[in-house]
N, C-alpha and C positions, 0 to 999 in steps of 0.2 A: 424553593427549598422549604423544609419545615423546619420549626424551632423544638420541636420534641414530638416522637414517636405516643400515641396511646397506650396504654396501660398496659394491654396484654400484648401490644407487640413489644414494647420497652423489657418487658419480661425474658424476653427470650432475646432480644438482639439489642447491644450497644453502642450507639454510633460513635464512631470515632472520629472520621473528617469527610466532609463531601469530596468524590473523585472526577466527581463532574454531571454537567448536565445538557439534556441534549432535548428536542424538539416535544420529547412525550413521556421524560422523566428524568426525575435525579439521579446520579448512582453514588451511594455513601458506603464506605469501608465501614463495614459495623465489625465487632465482635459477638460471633453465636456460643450466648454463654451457657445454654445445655451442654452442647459439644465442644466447648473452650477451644475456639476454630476461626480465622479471618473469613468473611466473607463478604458477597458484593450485595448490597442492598437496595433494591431499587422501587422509588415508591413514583409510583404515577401522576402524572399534575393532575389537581382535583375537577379542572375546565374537561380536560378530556376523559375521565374514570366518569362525569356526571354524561357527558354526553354517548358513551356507549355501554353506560349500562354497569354498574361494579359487578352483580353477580355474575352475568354472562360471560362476563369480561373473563374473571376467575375463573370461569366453569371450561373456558375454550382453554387457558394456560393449564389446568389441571390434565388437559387431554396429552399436550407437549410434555410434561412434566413424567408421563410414560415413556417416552424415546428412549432406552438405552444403549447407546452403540459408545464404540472407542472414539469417532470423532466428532461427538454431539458435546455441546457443552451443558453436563446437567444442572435441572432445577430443584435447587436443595427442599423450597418449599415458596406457597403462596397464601395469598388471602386479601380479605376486605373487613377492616376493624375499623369502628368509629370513624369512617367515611374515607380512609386511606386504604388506598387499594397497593400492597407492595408483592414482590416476588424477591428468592434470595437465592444466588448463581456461587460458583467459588469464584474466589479472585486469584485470579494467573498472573503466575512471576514473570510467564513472556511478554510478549507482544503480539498489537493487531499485523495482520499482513500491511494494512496502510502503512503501518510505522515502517516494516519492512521494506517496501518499495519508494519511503519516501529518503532514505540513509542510502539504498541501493540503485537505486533505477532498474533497468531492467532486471532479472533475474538469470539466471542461467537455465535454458532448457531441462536440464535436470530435475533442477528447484521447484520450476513453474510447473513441471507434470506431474509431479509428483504429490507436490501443495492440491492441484485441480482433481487428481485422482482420487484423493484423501475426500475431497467435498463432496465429489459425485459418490463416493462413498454413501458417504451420511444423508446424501440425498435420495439417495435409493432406500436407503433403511426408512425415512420420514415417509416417501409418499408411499409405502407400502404399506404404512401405517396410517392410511391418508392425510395427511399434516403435508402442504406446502408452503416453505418458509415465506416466500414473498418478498426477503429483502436482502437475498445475497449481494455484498459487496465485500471488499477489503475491510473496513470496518469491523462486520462482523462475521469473521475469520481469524481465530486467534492463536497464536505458534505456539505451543506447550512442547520442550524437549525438542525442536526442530520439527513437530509434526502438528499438523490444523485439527480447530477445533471449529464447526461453526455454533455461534451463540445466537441467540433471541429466537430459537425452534418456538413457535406460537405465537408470539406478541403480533406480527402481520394479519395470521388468522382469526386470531381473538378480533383486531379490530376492523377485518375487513366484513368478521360473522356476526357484528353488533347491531342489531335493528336501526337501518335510517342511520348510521352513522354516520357515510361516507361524505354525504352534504354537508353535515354540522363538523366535521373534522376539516371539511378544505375551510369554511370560515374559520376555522381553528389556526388556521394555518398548518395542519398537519396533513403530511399522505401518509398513503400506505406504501411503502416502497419509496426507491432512491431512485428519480430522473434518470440517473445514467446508465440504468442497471437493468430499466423497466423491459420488459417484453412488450412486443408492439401489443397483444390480446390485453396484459395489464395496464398500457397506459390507455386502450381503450376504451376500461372501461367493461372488460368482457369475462364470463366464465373463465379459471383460472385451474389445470392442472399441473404436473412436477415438469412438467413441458416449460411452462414457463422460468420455474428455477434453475433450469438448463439452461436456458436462454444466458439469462443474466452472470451464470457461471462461465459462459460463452466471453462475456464482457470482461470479467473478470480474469479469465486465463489470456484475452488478448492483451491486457494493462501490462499482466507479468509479464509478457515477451516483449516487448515492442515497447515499454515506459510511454505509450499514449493510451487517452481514453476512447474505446471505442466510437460512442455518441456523446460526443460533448460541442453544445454552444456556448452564445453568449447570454442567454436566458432561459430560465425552468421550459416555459410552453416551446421554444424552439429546440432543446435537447430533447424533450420527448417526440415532439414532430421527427425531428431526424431519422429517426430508428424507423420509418416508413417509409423514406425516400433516398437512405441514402445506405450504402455497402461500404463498410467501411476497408481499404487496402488489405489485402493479404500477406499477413504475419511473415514471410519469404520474403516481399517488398520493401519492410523496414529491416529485415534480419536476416543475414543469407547464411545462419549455423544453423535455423528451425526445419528439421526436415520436414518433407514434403506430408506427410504422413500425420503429422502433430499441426500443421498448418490447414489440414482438409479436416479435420476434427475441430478446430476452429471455427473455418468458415461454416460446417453444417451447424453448429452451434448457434452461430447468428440469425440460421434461417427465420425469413419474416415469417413463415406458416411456420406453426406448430409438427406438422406433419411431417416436414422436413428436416426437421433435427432427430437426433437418436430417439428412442423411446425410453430408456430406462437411463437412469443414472448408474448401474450399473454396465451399459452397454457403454458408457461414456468412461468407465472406469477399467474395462477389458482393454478400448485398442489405446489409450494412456498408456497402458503398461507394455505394449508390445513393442517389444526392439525394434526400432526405426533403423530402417539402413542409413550410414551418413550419407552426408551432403554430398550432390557429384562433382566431379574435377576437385576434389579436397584430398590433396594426395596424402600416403601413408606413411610417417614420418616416425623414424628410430627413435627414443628417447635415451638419452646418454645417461648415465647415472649419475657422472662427474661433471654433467653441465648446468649451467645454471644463466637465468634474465633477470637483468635489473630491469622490471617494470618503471617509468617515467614516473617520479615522487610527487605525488599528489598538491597543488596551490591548494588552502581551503579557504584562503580569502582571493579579494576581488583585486586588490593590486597586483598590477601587470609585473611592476618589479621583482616581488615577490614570486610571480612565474619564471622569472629568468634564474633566480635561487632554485628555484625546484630543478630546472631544467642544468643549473651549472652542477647542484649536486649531484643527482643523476651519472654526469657525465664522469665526474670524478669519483664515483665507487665503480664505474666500468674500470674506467683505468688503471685503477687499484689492485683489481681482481684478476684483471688480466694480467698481473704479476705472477700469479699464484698458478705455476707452471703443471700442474696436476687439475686444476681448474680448465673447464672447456665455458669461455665465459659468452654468450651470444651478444651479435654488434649492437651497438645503440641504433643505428637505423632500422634492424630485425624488431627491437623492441616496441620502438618509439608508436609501431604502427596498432598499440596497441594501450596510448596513451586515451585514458577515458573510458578506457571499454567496459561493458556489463560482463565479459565471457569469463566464468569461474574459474578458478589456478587450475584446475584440473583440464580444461579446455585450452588454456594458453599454452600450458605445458607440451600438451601431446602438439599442440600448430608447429611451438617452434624446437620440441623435441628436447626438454632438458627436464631434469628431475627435480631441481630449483628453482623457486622463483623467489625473490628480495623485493617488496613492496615499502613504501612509506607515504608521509604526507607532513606537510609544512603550515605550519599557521603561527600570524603573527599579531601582536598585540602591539602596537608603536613600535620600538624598537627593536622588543621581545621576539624572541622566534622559539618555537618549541618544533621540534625533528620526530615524526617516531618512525621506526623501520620492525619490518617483520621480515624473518625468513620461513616460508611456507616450502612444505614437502608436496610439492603439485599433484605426483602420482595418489597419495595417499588423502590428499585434499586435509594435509593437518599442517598446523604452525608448528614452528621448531624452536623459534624463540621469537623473543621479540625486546625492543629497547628504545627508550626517549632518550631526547638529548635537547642541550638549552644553550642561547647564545644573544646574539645580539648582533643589528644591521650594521654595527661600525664597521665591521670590516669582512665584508660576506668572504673573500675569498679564503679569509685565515679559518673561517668558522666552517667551510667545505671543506677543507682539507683535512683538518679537527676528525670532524666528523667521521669523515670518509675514512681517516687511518681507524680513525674506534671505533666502524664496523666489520673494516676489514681486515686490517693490522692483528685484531683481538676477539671481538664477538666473532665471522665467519671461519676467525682459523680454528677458534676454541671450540664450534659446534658443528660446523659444515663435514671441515674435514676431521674431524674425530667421528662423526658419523659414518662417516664413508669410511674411515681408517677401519670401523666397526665391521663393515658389510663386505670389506676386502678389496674394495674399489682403489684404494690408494694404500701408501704405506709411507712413513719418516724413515730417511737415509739416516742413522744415527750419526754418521762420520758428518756428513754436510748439517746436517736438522732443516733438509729441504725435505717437501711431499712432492711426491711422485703417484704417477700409476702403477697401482701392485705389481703390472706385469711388467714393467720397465726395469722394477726394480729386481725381480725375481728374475728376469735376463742377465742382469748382472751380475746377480748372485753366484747363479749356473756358469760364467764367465771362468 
């Protein structure tokens, strides 16, 4: 890190706190006080700015620095002052995809084609503009609004185009690119086109599906080796909701020749987006309006006992709910098979056919326990509410039943079926003040 910025760069940008620092530079939250604007600052360790050269350095970033597309993440500005070589990006209130698949796991087919679609995007914009990134990964991929952004368009280039770098960067301890990510032509070492940023987007959309890495060992030279000798399982093998169609865009993805995969990133972004027929023998299931799954409530800690709280909760908002006679409430066993799953509300929904789905998770501190529960609208893929609750190990069964009456007693009667009251799905018998199905009620009416 440095202790203060040079003159004329101090001039224009503020630092505020360093946000981190990684293999080939810092990145520091400055203030750009032209434009009184946060952004990302990032100056180059001086070992590597001397060993490839500052101006060339600058001269390849300023070429990136042209890219404009909607999911490129642009280069506000660059340079080389007084021996510090820095570049300045905006700073995003989302997150990397890393961060995303490491809170999620898998992703939901939707998610992941969509996210992959969005890259080959930007991929197709870059090498048309000849610029190949060199180091797709999760990393750098970053969610703005729900939609990818890829960052560091140049910095690969810049330092793969530096005279004689490539020697003095490995004693540096630096590559160019990420081992897991590499294309077999890149880690060989070989002329590189937008071929190979497919490659590694190939790696990266099989991580979404499947929560494994493509080519990963137990050491840097054996993870790159792999990617020569070895095919990694087909995304269908670890996941039987990818259809077949999004798993063959995959596999060509990985092809070890270049020739073999798509040509364009745009060609990779066409059959992405083409409606895949589903999965076979996945039969076609009604979704009720008035039904709804308690998905199995989440352990977030490692105590076993603590899984059997999840598991008794659970069990006592079924039976709860299944009071509620205008409710179609699906069994714990239909559920259960669905305990852990990456498959989005939207996909659970239509499996087990109900317009509700009740999520939560449990985590405890010594004796503390903290509950929270969501009711998600499945069809529409939105929450409808959602609510914590607190309690204590002394006496688990008092604090599930607690529970269990103050989400179902009071949050689901207040939002569920006033919802449904909304949409004409049920209606209150005034004389009883039970809920009913509208048309049960409307029979009687007519009576």
């Amino acid at each position: 890190m440095i202790d203060h910025l040079p003159p004329a760069v101090a001039a224009r940008y503020s630092i505020v706190r360093p946000l981190g620092a990684g293999g080939m530079a810092t990145v520091y939250l400055a203030r750009d006080l032209r434009h009184d604007r946060d952004v990302a600052l990032k100056v180059l360790r001086t070992d590597i700015a001397d060993a490839l050269g500052r101006e060339r350095f600058v001269r390849e970033i300023r070429v990136a620095a042209r890219l404009t597309h909607p999911h490129i993440l642009p280069l506000y500005d660059s340079g080389e002052t007084d021996g510090v070589v820095f570049f300045v990006m905006p700073v995003m209130a989302g997150q990397s995809l890393r961060t995303l698949m490491q809170s999620e796991g898998r992703l939901s087919v939707e998610t992941a084609t969509r996210i992959a679609s969005e890259v080959a995007d930007a991929l197709d914009y870059a090498h048309r503009h000849d610029v190949v990134h060199r180091d797709i990964k999760p990393e750098n991929i970053l969610l703005h609004e729900g939609h990818a952004l890829v960052a560091d368009f140049g910095i690969g280039k810049a330092m793969a185009a530096a005279s004689g770098a490539t020697r003095t960067l490995t004693q540096l301890g630096v590559t160019v690119g990420t081992p897991a990510y590499m294309s077999p032509e890149q880690a060989a070492g070989e002329s590189l086109d937008g071929r190979s940023d497919l490659f590694a987007l190939g790696c990266v959309l099989y991580e979404m599906l499947t929560g494994e890495v493509a080519f990963e060992a137990a050491s840097v030279p054996a993870t790159i080796a792999k990617r020569f000798i070895h095919t990694p399982p087909s995304v269908t093998q670890q996941r039987v909701d990818v259809p077949p169609l999004v798993a063959d865009i995959v596999a060509r993805l990985l092809a070890k020749e270049p020739a073999d995969r798509h040509d364009s990133g745009a060609a990779v972004a066409r059959e992405l987006r083409t409606p895949s027929a589903p999965v076979a023998a996945q039969p076609r299931v009604t979704v009720a309006e008035n039904a709804i799954a308690v998905l199995p409530f989440v352990n977030m800690s490692t105590d076993a006992e603590n899984e059997h709280f999840s598991d008794g909760l659970t069990e006592e908002i079924i039976t709860d709910l299944a009071r509620i006679s205008a409710l179609r409430v699906t069994s714990r066993t239909s559920s259960q098979q669905y305990k852990g799953s990456t498959l989005s509300a939207r996909e659970i929904g239509r499996a087990l056919g109900v317009r509700y789905i009740l999520t939560g998770s449990v985590r405890r501190a010594g004796s503390a326990l903290r509950i929270s529960a969501q009711l998600i609208d499945a069809a529409a893929d939105r929450q409808r509410w959602a609510e914590k609750y607190s309690g204590t190990m002394d006496d688990v069964f008092d604090l599930q039943e607690r529970v269990s009456r103050e989400i179902v007693g009071g949050h689901i009667s207040r939002t569920l079926l006033s919802l449904l009251e909304s949409e004409g799905v049920v209606k209150q018998d005034p004389t009883t003040q039970y809920w009913r199905l509208a048309r049960h009620v409307d029979a009687d009416e007519a009576e």
